[in-house]
N, C-alpha and C positions, 0 to 999 in steps of 0.2 A: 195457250200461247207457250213457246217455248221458255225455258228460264233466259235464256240468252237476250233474248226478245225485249223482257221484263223491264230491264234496265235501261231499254230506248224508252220507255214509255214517259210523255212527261210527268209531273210529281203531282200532279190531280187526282191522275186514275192509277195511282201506283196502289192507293188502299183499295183499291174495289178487289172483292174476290174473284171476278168473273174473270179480272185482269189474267190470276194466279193460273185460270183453267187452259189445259190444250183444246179443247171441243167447248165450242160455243153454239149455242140456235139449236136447230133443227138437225138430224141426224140426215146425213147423205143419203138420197137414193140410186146417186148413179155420178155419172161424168157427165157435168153440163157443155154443150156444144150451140155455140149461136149459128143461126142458119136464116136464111130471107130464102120468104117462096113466091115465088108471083101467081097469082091465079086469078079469072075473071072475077068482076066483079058480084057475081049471081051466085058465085062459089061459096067466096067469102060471107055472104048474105045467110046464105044455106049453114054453113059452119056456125057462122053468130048464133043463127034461131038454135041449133040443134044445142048447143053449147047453152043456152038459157033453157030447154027443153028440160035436159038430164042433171038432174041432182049430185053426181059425184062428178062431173066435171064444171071444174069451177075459173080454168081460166084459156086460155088459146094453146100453153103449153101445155095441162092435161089433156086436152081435147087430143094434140098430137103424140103424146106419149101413148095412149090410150092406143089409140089408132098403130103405131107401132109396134109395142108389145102384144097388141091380140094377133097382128099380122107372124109375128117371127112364135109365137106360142103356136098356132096354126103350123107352120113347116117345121117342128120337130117331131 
């Protein structure tokens, strides 16, 4: 959090140190972008199963990132 920031914060969470940090969580993998996609309902069905299938995907958004990144790593 910014130092600027600091001082909005009410007088509760002024002593947490997490308060003091600029990075908090998890480190970024990229630029989140919300999107809606419409697709048959037999699609989605298909995605669910596979998405329970595979072990390193673990949610609707891996499943699609996944799907992306192996797409654009393929056209370099």
């Amino acid at each position: 959090m910014p130092p600027y920031k600091y001082d909005l914060l009410p007088e509760h969470l002024r002593h947490s140190e997490s308060a003091k940090r600029e990075t908090l969580g998890r480190p970024s993998i990229g630029l989140t972008k919300k999107v809606s996609i419409t697709l048959p309902e037999d699609i989605w069905n298909r995605i669910n199963r596979e998405i329970e299938e595979v072990n390193d995907l673990k949610s609707m958004s891996a499943y699609f990132r996944k799907m992306a990144l192996d797409h654009f790593k393929r056209s370099l």
